[in-house]
C-alpha positions in Angstrom: 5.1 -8.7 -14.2 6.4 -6.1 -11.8 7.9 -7.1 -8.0 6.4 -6.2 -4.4 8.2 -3.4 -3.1 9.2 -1.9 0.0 11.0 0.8 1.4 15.0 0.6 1.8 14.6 2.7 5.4 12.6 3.6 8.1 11.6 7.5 8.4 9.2 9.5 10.7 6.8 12.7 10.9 4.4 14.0 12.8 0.6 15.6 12.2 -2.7 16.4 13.6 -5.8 14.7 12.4 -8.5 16.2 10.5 -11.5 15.1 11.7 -10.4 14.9 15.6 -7.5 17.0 15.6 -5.5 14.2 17.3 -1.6 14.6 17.5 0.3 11.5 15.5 3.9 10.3 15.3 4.1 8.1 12.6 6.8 6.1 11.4 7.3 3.8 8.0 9.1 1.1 8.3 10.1 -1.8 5.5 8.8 -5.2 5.6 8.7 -8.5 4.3 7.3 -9.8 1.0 3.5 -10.5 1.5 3.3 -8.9 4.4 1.0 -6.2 2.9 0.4 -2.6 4.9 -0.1 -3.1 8.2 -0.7 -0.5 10.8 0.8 -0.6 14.5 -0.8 1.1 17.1 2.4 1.9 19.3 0.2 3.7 22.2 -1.8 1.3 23.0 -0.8 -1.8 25.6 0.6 -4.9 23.3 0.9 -2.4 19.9 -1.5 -4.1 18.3 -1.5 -5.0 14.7 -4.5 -3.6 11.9 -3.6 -5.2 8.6 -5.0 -3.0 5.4 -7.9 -5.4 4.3 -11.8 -5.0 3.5 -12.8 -6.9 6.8 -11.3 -4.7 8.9 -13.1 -1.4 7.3 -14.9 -0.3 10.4 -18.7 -0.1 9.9 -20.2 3.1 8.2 -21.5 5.0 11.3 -17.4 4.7 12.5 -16.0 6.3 9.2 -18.5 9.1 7.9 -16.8 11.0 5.4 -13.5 8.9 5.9 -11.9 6.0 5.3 -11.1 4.0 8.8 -9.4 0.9 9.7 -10.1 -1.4 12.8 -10.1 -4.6 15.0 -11.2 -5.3 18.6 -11.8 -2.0 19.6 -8.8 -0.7 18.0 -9.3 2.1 15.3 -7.0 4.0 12.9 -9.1 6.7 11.1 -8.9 8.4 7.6 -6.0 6.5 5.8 -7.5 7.2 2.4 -4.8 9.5 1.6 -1.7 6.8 3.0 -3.2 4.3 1.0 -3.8 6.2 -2.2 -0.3 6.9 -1.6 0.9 3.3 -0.9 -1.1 2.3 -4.7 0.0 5.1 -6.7 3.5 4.7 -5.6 3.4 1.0 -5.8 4.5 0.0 -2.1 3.2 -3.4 -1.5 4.9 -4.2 2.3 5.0 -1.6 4.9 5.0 -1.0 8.6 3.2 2.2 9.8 3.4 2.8 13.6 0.9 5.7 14.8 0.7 6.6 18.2 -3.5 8.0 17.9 -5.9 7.3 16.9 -6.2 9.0 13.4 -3.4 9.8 10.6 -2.0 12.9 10.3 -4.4 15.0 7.8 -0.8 17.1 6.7 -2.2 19.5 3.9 -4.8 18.1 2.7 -3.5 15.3 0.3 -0.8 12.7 -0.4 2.2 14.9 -1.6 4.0 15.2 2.0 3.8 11.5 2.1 4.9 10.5 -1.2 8.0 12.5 -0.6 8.7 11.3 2.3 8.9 7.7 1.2 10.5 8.5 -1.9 13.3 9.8 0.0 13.1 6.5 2.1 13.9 5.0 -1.2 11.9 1.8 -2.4 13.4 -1.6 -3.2 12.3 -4.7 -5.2 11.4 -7.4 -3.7 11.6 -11.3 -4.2 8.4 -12.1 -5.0 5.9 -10.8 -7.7 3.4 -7.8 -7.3 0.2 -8.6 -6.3 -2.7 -7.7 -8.6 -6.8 -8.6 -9.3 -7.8 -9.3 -13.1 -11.5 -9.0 -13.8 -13.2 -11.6 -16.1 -16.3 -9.1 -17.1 -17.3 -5.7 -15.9 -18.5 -4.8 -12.3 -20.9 -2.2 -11.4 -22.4 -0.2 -8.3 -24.7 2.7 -8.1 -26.9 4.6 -5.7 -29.1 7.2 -6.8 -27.3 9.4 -9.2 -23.7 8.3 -8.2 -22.3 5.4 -10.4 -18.8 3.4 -10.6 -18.0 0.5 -13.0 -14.7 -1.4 -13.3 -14.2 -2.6 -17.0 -11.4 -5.0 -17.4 -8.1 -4.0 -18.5 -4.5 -4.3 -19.2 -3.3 -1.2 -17.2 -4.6 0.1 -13.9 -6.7 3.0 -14.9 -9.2 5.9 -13.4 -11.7 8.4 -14.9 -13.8 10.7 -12.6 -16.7 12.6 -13.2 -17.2 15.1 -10.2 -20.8 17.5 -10.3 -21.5 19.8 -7.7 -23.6 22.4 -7.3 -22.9 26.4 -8.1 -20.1 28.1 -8.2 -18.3 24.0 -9.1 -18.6 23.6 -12.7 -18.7 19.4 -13.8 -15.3 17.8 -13.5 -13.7 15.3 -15.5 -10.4 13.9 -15.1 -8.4 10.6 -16.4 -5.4 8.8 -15.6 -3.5 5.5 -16.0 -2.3 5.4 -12.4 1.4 4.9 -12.5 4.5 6.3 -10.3 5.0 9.7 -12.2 1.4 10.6 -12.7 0.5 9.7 -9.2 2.9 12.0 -8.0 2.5 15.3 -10.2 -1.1 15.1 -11.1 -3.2 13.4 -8.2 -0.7 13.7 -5.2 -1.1 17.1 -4.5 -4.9 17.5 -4.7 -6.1 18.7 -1.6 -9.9 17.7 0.0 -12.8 19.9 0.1 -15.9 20.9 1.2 -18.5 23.4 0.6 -19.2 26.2 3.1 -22.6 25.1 3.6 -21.2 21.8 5.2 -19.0 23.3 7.5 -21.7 23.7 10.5 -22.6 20.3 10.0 -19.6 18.8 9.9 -18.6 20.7 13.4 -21.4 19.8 14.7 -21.3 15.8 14.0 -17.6 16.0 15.7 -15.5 16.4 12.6 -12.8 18.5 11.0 -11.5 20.0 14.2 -8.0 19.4 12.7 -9.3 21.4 8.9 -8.7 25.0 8.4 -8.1 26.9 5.1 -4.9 25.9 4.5 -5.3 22.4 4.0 -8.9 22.1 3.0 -10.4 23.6 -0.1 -13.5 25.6 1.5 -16.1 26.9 -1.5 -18.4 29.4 -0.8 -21.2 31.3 -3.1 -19.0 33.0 -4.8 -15.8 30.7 -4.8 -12.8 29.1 -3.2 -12.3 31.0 0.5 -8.8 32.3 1.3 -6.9 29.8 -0.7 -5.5 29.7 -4.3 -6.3 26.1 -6.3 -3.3 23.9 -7.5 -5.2 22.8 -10.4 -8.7 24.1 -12.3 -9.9 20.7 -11.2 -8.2 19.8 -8.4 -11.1 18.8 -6.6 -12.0 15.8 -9.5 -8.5 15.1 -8.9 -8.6 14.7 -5.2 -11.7 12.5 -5.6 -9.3 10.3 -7.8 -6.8 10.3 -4.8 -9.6 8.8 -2.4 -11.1 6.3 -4.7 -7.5 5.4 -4.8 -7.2 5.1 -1.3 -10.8 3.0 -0.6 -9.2 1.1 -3.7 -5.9 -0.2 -1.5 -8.6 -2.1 0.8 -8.0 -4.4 -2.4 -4.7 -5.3 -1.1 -3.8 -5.7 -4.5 -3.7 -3.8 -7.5 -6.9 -4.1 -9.9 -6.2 -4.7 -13.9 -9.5 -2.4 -14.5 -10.2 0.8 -16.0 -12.4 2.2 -12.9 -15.1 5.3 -14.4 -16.9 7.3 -11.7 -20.0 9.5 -11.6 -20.0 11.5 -8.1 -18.8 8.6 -6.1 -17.9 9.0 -2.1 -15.8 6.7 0.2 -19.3 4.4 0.8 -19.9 3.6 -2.8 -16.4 3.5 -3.7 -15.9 0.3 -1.0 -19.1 -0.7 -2.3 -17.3 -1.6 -5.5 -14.3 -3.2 -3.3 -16.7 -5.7 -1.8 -18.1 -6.7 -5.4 -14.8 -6.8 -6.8 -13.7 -9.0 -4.0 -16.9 -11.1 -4.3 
């Protein structure tokens, strides 16, 4: 069995949310063994402390479309992306002082980040990695969306995305490890379609999105941008069930197969898991 990790060295950027279009500083710094991720809000009096676990997920009217993190009145919003990061990399212990009140949105996806701790460097640790093994399978659903963890020996996803016109169905598949993490799911970027936009402005999110690092699709296709992939949006669905998927705090043994799940059925399956 594999050790915890952490990184060898602090480093720092800086971003604007995309929901609220905050400004963030954010800095990574190395931990202890079993200290887990744990955020540090460095603006607020005291800095207090948000640890990455399911009982701090704020409650569904605080993180629409987003995956958000809380106690006591303090809030870290959409770290889906970090924490997809944190799994597919394999970073157990970390440190990550923000200054706002949501993470830097950076281009869409996990690929900024990923190189940023790379080049921080990551260490073994003393003490062995942290994982959840699943004695029989576990299943959610809600309407036509679906996700089932089978049990397994290696830490697996399949995704089936279906959207309306111009999206054709979507299917990826991927043993999450290191290597794939970084070159196939990484640098996936989120979308919407145009039709949402309005409504999205209008409920008081994605001030920080343009067309640069969200994938807009219109009637008659992708709007002033150029895809990464043919499926990069399944793919980036994969980075966010990923990231509801570190509210684990551990890394599941399971082979996770999805049918058009979001962030509220994907933590739907973390509380059963969990259970």
């Amino acid at each position: 069995m594999a050790q915890q990790t952490t990184i060898k060295k602090k480093v720092s950027f800086e971003g604007i949310g995309l929901h609220t279009a905050h400004r963030a500083k954010v800095t990574f710094k190395p931990a202890e063994v079993n200290t887990g991720l744990v955020f540090v809000r460095t603006d607020l009096p005291g800095k207090p402390e948000v640890k990455v676990e399911i009982s701090n997920l704020l409650p569904e009217e605080r993180r629409s479309r987003r995956t958000s993190i809380g106690r006591d009145n303090v809030e870290i919003h959409t770290v889906e992306h970090i924490l997809a990061t944190l799994l597919g990399l394999g970073i157990d212990n970390l440190i990550v002082e923000i200054n706002n009140d949501e993470f830097p949105g950076e281009d869409g996806c996990s690929k900024k980040f990923s190189e940023l701790l790379l080049r921080a460097g990551i260490e073994e640790q003393s003490v062995l990695h942290r994982t959840i093994t699943l004695r029989e399978p576990v299943f959610v659903n809600n309407d036509d969306s679906q996700v089932i963890a089978l049990p397994s020996p290696v830490f697996k996803i399949s995704y089936t995305l279906d959207y309306p016109a111009p999206l054709k169905s979507q299917y990826v598949s991927f043993v999450i490890e290191p290597r794939t993490f970084l070159s196939e799911i990484a640098p996936a970027r989120t979308f919407c379609l145009q039709s949402e936009v309005d409504a999205l402005i209008k409920s008081g999110l994605g001030k920080g999105s343009n067309y640069t690092n969200t994938i807009v699709i219109g009637k008659k296709g992708i709007i002033n941008n150029t895809l990464r992939f043919e499926n990069e949006m399944a793919r980036h669905k994969v980075l966010d069930l990923l990231g509801d998927l570190g509210l684990l705090s551990a890394v599941p043994l399971a082979h996770i197969i999805a049918i058009r799940s979001g962030h509220i059925l994907n933590v739907h399956l973390v509380h059963k898991i969990l259970d």
